[in-house]
N, C-alpha and C positions, 0 to 999 in steps of 0.2 A: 503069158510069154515070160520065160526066166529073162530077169535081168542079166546083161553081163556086168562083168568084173570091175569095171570101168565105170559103170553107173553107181554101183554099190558102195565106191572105195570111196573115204571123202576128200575133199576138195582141202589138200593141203597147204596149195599156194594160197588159199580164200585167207584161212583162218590166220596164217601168218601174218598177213594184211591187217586183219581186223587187229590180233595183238599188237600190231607196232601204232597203229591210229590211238588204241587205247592210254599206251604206253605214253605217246607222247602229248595226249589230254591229262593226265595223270603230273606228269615231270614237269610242262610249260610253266603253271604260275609257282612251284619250288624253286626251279634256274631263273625266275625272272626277278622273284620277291626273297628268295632264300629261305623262306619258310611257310611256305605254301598259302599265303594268304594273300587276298587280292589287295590289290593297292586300297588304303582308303578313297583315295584321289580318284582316282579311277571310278570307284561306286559310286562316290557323290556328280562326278562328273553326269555318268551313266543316267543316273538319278533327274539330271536338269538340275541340280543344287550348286550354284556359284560358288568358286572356292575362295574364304579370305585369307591368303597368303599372301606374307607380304613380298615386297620387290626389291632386290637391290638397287632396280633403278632409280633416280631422280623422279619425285611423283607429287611435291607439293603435301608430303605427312597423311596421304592419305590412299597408299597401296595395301592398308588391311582390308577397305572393300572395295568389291568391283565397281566398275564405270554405271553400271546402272544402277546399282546401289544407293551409291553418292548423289546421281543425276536428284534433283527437287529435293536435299534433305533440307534446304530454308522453307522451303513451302510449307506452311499450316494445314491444316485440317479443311479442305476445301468442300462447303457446303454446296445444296445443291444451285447450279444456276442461276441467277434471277434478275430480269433485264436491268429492276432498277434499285436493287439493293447490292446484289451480287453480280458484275459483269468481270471474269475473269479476262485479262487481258497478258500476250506473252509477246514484249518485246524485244532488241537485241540482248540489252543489257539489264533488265529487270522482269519478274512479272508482278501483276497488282489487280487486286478487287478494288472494283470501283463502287461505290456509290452513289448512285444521281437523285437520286431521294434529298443526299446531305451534300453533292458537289463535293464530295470529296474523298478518296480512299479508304477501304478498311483495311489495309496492307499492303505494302510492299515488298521484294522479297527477291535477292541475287546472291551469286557467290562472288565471291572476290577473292582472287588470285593476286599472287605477290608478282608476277609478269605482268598483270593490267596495272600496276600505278606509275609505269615507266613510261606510257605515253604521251605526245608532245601536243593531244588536240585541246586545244584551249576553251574554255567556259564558252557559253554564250548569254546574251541578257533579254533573247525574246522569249518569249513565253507562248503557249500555243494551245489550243485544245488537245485534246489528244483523238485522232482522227479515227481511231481504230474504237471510239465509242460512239455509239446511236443514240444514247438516252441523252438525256439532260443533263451538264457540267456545265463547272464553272469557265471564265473568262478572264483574260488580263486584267479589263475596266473595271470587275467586281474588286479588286483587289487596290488601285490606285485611289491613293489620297483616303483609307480605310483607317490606316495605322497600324498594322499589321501586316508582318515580311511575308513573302510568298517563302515558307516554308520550306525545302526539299527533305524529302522521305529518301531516296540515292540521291547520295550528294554528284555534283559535279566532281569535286576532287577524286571521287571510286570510278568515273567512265569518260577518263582522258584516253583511254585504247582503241576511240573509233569514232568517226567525226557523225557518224549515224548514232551511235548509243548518247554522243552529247549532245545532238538535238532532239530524243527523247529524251532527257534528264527533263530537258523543260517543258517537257508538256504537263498541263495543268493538273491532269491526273496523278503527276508525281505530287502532288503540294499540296499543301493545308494552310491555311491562316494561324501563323504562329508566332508571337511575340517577338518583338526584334531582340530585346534581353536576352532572350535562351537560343533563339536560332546565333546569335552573333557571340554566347558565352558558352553555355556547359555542351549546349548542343553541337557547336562548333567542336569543342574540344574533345567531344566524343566520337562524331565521324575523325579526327587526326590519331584519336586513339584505335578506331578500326582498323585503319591504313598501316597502322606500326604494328598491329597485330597479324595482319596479314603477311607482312615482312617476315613478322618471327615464327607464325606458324606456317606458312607458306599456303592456307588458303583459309577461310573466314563466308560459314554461312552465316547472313543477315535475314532479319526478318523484323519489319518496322514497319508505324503505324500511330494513326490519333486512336483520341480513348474519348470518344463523344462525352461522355457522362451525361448528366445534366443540361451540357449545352450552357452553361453561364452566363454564356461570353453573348449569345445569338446567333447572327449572321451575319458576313458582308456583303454588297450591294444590288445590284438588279437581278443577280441572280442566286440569291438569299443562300450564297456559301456559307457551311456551317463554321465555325469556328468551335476546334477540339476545347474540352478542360484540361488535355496531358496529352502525350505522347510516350511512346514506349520505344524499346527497340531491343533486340535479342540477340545472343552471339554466338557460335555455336564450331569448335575448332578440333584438330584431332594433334594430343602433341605425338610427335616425330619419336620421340623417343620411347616413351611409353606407351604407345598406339592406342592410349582411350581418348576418348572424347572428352572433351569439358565446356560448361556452356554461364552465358551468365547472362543476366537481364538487367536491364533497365527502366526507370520510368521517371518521369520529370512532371509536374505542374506548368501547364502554360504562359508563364510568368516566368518575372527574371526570379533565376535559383542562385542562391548564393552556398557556399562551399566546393566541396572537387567531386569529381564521377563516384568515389566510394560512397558517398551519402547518398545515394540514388538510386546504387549497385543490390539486384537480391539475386535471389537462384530462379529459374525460369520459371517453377513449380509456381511461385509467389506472383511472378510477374503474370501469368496465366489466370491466376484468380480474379486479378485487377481487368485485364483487359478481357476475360471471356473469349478465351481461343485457347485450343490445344496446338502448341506450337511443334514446332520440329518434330512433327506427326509422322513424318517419314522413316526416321529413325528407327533400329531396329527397335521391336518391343522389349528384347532379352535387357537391352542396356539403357532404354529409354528414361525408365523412373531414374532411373540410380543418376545418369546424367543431368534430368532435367533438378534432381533434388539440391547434388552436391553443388555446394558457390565456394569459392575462394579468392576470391578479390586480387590475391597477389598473382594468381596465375594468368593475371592480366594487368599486372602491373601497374595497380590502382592501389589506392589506399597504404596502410603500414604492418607491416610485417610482425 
């Protein structure tokens, strides 16, 4: 059967359709980018790849990375599980590996914001297991009439913001048997120097800890807590202005230490070798070495210029 004329002819409204669909796949990302290329932002978005851009707004020096980012960049390198060496525990104001093997912590580890040292909850002086562990730890009685301070790993002064974060400060699991000299001098003076640093960078990840060694000292009482040969403690800040990071460590002898924090001050890398932990493990990898290598003392307002 002949076609007619009508079947034959093509479909002129069709094709105009299709040009003007084309036409305007073609012109959208030119009108929108001005030169025809996709937003970067947009791909990375696309992607699942977090953007670090910074913020205009008020962020505590640290709007180069996002919120998940930053969440656990004090946290170490967290090995696997282990009821009685490794008991990871996460409470308001800290988290900490415990060891019940030694009664005593392999870490401790929060952020501190310059918003938390303005609260008005006051110290407490009881001291308490820490409930949220099963294994075996120490006790208050282990500690009394020993000769040895109950230690704190977070200080009270860093978790005055919540009357629940200050009766976890005392739980036993926060502490170590640690010389009244250094807990009452440099060690003192070193959490007042955290807190001022917190101030000027507007927030401050920590990560602190005994350094068993040897064991020297032994133990104290009915339930054979160990007693550290040192203590550490790591700093880890982003400045505001130049949006890198910079970090610096610490480490002290269990005894009283005489001089100021600089003689005590190395670069994290250093402090790492001593205590056997890869610290601020979270961090990216792109800037990790380079932060954990470089130290300068002054950038934390220690030592002399």
């Amino acid at each position: 059967m002949k076609q007619s004329d009508k079947e034959k002819r093509p479909n002129r409204k069709g094709l105009i359709y299709a040009v003007l669909i084309l036409a305007a796949l073609i012109l959208y990302p030119i009108l929108k980018n001005g030169d025809g290329s996709t937003s970067s932002d947009e791909e990375l978005l696309s992607n699942g790849i977090s953007l670090n851009l910074p913020s205009s707004s008020s962020d505590n020096g640290v709007s180069a990375y996002t919120a998940s980012e930053l969440r656990g960049l004090e946290i170490p390198y967290l090995l696997e599980p282990d009821r009685e060496q490794n008991t990871v525990v996460e409470h308001m104001g800290y988290t900490l590996s415990y060891n019940s093997l030694l009664r005593i912590p392999n870490w401790v580890a929060y952020e501190l914001q310059d918003s938390e040292l303005y609260g008005d909850f006051e110290r407490g002086d009881e001291f308490n297991p820490d409930p949220q562990i099963r294994g075996r730890q120490a006790y208050d009685s282990d500690y009394r009439g020993s000769g040895w301070d109950r230690g704190h790993l977070a200080p009270s002064g860093d978790m005055k913001w919540s009357s629940q974060v200050q009766k976890e400060c005392f739980y036993l699991s926060n502490v170590c048997p640690q010389s009244h000299n250094l807990n009452a001098g440099l060690w003192n003076d070193l959490e007042k120097q955290v807190r001022y640093e917190a101030r000027y960078y507007g927030t401050i990840w920590i990560v602190t800890g005994p350094v068993v060694g040897d064991a020297r000292y032994g133990t104290i009482g009915e339930n054979k807590v160990t007693i550290p040969d040192g203590f550490f403690k790591a700093l880890l800040a982003k400045d505001k202005k130049t949006g890198e990071f910079l970090s610096i460590g610490f480490y002290f002898p269990n005894e009283s230490c005489s001089g100021d924090l600089a003689d005590y001050a190395m670069s994290v890398n250093e402090l790492e070798e001593i205590v056997g932990m890869d610290l601020f493990n979270n961090l990216d990898y792109s800037v990790q070495e380079e932060v954990e290598d470089r130290f300068d003392p002054w950038e934390w307002r220690i030592g002399d210029r």
